[in-house]
C-alpha positions in Angstrom: -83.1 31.1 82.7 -80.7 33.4 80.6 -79.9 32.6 76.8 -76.2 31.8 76.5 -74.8 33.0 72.9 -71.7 31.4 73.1 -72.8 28.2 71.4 -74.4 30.5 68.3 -71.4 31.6 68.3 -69.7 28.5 68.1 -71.8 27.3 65.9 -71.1 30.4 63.5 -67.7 29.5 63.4 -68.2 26.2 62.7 -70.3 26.9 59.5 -67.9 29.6 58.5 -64.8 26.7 58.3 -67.0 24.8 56.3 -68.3 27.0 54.2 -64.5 27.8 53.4 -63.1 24.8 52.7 -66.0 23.9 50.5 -64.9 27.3 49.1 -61.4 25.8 48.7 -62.6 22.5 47.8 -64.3 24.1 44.4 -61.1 26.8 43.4 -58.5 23.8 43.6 -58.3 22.3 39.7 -59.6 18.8 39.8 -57.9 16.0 38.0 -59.4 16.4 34.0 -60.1 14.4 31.2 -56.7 15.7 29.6 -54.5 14.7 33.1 -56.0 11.3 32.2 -55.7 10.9 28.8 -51.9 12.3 28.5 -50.2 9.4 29.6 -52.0 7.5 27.0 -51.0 9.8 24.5 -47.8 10.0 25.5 -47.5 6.0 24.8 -49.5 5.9 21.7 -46.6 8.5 20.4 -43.8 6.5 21.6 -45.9 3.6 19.6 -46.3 5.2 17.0 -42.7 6.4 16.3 -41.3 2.5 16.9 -43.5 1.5 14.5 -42.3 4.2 11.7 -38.7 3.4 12.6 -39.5 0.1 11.6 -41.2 0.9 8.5 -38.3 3.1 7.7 -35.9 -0.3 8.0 -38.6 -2.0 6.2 -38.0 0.4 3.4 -34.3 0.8 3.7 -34.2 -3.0 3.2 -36.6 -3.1 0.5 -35.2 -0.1 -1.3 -31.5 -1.5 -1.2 -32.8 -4.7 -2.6 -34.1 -3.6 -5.4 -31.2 -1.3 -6.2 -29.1 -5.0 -5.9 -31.7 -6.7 -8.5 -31.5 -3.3 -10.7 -27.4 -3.9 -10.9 -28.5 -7.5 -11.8 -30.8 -7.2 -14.2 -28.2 -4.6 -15.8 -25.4 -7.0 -15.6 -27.6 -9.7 -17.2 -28.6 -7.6 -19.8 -24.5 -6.4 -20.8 -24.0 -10.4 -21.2 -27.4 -10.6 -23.3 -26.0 -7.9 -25.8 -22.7 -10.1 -25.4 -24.7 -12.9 -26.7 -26.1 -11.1 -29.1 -23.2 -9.9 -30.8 -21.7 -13.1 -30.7 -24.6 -14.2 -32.6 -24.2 -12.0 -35.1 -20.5 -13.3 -35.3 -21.9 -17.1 -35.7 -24.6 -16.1 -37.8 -22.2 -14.3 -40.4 -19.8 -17.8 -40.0 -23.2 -20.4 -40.6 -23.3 -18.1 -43.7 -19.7 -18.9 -44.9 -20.3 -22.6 -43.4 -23.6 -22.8 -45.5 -22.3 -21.5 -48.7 -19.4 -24.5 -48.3 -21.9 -26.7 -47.6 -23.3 -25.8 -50.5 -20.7 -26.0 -52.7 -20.0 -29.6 -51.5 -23.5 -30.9 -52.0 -22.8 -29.1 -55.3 -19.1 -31.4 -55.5 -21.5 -34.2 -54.3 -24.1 -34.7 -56.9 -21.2 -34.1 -59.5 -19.0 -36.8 -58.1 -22.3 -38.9 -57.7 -23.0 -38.3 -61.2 -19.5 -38.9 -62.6 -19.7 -42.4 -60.6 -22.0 -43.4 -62.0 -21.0 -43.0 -65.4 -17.6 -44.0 -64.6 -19.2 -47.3 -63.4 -21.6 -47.5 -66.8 -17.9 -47.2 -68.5 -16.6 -49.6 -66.7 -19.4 -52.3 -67.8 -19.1 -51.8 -70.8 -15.8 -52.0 -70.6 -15.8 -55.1 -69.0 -18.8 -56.6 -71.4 -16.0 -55.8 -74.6 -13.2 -57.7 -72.7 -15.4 -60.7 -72.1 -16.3 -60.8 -75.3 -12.7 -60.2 -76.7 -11.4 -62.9 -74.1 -14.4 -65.4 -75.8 -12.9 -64.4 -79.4 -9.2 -65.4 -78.0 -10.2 -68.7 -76.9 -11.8 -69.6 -79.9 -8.9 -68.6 -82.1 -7.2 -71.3 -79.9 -4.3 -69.5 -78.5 -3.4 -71.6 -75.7 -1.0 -69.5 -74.3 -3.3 -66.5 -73.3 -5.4 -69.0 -72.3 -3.2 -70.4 -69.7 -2.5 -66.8 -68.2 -6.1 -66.0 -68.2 -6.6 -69.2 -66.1 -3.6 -69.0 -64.3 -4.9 -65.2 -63.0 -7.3 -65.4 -59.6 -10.2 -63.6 -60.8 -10.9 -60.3 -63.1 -9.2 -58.0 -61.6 -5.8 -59.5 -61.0 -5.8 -60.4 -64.6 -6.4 -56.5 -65.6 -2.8 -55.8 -63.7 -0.5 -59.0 -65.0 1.6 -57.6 -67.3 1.8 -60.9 -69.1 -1.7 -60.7 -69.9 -0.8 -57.5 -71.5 1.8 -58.5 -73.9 -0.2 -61.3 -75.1 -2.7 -59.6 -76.3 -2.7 -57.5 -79.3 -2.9 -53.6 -79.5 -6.4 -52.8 -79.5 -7.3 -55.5 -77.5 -4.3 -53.8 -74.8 -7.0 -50.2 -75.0 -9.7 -52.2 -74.0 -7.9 -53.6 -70.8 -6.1 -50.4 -70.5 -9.5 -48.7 -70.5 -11.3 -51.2 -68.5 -8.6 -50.9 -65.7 -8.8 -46.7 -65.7 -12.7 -46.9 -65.2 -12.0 -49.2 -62.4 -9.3 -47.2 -60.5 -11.5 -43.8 -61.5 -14.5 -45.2 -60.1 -12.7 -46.0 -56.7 -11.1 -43.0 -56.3 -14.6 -41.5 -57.6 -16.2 -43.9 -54.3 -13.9 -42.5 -52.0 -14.0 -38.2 -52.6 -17.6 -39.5 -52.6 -17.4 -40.5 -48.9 -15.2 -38.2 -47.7 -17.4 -35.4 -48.9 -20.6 -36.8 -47.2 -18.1 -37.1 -44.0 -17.6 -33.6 -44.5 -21.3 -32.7 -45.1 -22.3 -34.4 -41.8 -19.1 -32.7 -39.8 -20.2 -29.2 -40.7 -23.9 -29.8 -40.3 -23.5 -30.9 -36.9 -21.0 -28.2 -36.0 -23.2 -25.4 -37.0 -26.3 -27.1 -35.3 -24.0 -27.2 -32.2 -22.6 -23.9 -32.0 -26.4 -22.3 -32.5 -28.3 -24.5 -29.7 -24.9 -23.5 -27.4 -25.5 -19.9 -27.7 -29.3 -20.5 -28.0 -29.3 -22.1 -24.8 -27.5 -19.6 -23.0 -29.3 -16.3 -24.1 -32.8 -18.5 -22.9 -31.3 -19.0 -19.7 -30.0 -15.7 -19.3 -33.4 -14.1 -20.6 -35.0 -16.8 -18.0 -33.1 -15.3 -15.0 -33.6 -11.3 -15.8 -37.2 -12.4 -16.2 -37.3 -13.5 -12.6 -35.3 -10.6 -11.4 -37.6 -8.4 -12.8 -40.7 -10.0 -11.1 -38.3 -9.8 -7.9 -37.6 -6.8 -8.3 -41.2 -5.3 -9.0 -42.8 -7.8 -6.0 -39.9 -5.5 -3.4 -41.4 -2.2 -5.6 -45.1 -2.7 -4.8 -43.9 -4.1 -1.0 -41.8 -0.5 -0.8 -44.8 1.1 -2.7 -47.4 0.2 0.4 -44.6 0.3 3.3 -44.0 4.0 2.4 -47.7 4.5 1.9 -48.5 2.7 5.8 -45.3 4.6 7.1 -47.0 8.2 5.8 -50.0 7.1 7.2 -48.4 6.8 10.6 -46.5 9.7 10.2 -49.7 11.5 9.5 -51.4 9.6 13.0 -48.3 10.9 14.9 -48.7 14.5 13.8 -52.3 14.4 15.1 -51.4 12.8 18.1 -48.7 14.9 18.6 -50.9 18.3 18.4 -53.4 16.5 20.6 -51.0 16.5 23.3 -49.6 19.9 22.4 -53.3 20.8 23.2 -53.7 19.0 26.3 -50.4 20.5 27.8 -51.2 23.7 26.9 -54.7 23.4 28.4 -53.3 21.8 31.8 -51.0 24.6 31.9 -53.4 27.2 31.4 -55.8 25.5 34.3 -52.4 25.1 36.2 -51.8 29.1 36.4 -55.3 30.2 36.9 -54.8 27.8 39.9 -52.1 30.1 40.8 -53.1 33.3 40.1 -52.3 33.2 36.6 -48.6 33.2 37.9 -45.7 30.5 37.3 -44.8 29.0 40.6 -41.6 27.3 41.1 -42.4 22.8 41.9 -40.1 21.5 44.0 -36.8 20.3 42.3 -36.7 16.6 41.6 -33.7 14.5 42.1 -30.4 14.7 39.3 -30.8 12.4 36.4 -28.0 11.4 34.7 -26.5 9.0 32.3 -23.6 8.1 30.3 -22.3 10.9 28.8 -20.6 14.3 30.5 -24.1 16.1 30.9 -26.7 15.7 33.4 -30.7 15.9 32.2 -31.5 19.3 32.7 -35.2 18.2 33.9 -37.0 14.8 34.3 -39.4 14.1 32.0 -40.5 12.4 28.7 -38.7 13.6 25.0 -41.9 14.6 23.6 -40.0 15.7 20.4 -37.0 13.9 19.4 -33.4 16.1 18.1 -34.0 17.3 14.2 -37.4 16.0 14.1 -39.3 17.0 10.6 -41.7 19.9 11.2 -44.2 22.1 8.9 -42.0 25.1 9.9 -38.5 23.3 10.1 -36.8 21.1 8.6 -34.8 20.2 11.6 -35.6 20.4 15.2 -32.6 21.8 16.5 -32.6 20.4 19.6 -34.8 18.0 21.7 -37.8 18.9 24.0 -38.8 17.4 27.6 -42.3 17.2 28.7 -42.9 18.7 32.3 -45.2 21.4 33.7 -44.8 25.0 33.9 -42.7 26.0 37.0 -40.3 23.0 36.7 -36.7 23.7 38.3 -34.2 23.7 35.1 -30.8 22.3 36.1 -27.6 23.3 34.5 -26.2 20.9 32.2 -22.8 21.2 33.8 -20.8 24.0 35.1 -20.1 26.9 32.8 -21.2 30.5 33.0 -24.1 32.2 31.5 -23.2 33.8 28.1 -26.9 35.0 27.2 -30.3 35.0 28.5 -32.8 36.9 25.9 -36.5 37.9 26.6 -39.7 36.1 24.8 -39.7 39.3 22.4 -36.2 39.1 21.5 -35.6 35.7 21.3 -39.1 35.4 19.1 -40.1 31.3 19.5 -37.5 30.6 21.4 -39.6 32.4 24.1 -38.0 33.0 27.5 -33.8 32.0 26.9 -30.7 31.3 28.0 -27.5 29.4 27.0 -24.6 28.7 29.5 -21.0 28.2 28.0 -19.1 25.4 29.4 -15.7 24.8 27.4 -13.9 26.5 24.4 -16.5 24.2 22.0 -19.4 23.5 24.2 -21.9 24.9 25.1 -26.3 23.8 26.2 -29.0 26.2 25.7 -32.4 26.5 26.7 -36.0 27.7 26.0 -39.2 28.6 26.5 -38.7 29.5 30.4 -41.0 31.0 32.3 -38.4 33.0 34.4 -34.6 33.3 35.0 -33.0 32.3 38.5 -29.2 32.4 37.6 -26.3 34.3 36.1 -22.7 34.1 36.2 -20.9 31.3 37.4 -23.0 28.4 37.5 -22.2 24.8 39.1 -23.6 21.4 37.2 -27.2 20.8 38.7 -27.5 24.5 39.9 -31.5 25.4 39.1 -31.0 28.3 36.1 -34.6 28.8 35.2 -37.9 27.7 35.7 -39.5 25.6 32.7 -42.6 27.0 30.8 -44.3 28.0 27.7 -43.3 31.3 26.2 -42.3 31.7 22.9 -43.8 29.4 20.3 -45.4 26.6 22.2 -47.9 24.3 22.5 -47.5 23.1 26.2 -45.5 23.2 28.8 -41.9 21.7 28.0 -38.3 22.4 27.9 -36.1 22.6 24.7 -32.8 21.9 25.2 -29.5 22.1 22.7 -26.5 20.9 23.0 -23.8 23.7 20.8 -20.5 22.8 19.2 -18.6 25.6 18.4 -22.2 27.0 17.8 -23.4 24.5 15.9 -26.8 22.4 17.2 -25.5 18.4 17.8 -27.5 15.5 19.2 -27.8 16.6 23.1 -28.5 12.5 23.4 -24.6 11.7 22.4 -23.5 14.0 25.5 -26.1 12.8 28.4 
């Protein structure tokens, strides 16, 4: 029986398709750590940034409140030096009202004194005309002693005039006397009172006015007190908010270089899958929004318009996420104005800008390659996206010009 060699043969191609697609199998990239990890970046960032928007509010809020308790504490203090030179006013009048007080404790010890010899005087007075009124009874002068009688008690008998011309001439001085200690010890009793009325009155009024203004600086020294504490409570608060926000400013940078890394390392795996060339994906579907301008690509902002950088101070423009090879759409119709080379156009990389009226115009960067010029309609592909230029991954940075100045491409999409 003859050997047939068709089966080795088919058997030779069978192991040859195998042994190829295993070949094929191991040359295509499989799916990485990085693939994996990325979209976990990508929302840590977002996170991250929510939360250091919020601190930034935090610390807005904090700072404008203790910039509201500063203007306090600064009016309080203008009414405290108000006080105090008001003080200085009522101390300088408690000196002229002490000095009176003075004098009239002075007025009232001598009126005190004077009364009471006025009042000594007047005893004795009285004693003499007793004893003089005894001697006139005795000389039996029945007359005087009718008026004497006839009068309702010493002192009515000091004013009858009757009385008066009875009597003989020195015994008129003694009554004459007698009544003059009386009237000067009366008038004596009353300067007396009014003076201690006066004492009290002016006592009482300086008392008053010092507890009013003492009163009022307390209070007033009370309140800045508490403002202060306020106001250095809200300073620590800002004091740690900043401190937590530069923290997760300081997360966000590392995060943000982690995924720099990881784009630029599944790009890189991406073009030695393609023979180290850019090949065009397959162009996604129009995204727009509410403004004039369509998004040029679909994908995640992965760094927001005039974000802070080491080398910038301003991001002048915003940049979208997506892999090397990614369709670029045209903003909206226009014609090209400029398309420059990765050496010309330095970190810019690989770019072009398309002018669309008198004012505006969008430009973008870091292409891998050019596929328009001229003319161009809105959503015409203009460029395949990349990484040439300075860049840390595969992305698109787009700008949005105003009379050649760099605006927020979010207020036009």
């Amino acid at each position: 029986m003859s050997y047939s060699p068709r089966p080795l043969m088919r058997l030779g191609v069978i192991s040859a398709c195998l042994l190829g697609c295993a070949v094929l199998w191991a040359t295509l990239p499989m799916p990485s750590a990085g693939q994996s990890s990325l979209p976990k970046i990508n929302s840590k960032i977002g996170a991250t940034r929510a939360k250091i928007g919020r601190k930034k509010g935090t610390e807005h809020v904090l700072a404008s409140d203790i910039a509201s308790y500063s203007r306090r504490i600064n009016h309080l203090q203008v009414r405290i030096s108000s006080l105090g030179r008001r003080e200085t006013i009522i101390e300088a009048d408690l000196a002229r009202k002490r000095a009176e007080l003075e004098e009239i404790q002075k007025q009232l010890r001598a009126e005190r004194a004077r009364l009471l010899r006025l009042r000594a005087r007047f005893a004795v007075a009285r004693k003499a005309l007793a004893q003089r009124l005894v001697e006139l009874y005795r000389s039996d002068q029945p007359d005087l002693v009718t008026v004497v009688l006839q009068s309702d008690g010493f002192a009515e008998l000091l004013e009858q005039g009757e009385f008066l011309r009875r009597i003989s001439d020195s015994d008129r001085k003694i009554v004459l006397v007698v009544r003059a200690a009386k009237r000067d010890s009366q008038a004596s009793a009353q300067r007396l009172g009014d003076l201690e009325r006066r004492q009290q009155s002016v006592t009482a009024a300086i008392f008053r006015r010092r507890e009013e203004v003492r009163q009022v600086r307390d209070a007033l020294i009370g309140t800045r007190v508490g403002y202060a504490h306020t106001r250095a409570d809200k300073a620590h608060a800002l004091v740690k908010v900043r401190s937590e926000r530069e923290n997760l400013e300081g997360h966000l940078t590392a995060l943000v270089s982690e995924q720099r890394e990881i784009q630029a390392k599944l790009a890189s795996v991406a073009q030695q899958a393609q023979g180290g060339s850019t090949r065009a994906l397959p162009a996604g579907p129009i995204k727009g929004g509410s403004g004039q301008l369509i998004w040029p690509v679909n994908g995640p902002i992965t760094s927001p318009f005039c974000e802070r950088r080491a080398w910038e101070a301003c991001h002048p423009g915003m940049d979208i996420g997506v892999p090397s090879g990614t369709p670029v759409r045209a903003a909206a119709a226009g014609k090209v104005v400029l398309t420059q080379s990765a050496g010309a156009s330095g970190g810019y990389g690989n770019f072009m800008c398309i002018q669309h009226t008198a004012s505006m115009s969008t430009c973008y960067a870091h292409l891998s390659s050019f596929r328009a010029s001229g003319s161009v309609s809105q959503g015409q592909v203009i460029a395949l996206s990349g990484c040439t230029g300075r860049c840390y991954g595969p992305h698109l940075h787009f700008e949005v010009r105003i009379n050649g100045a760099v605006t927020n491409p979010m207020n036009y999409l």
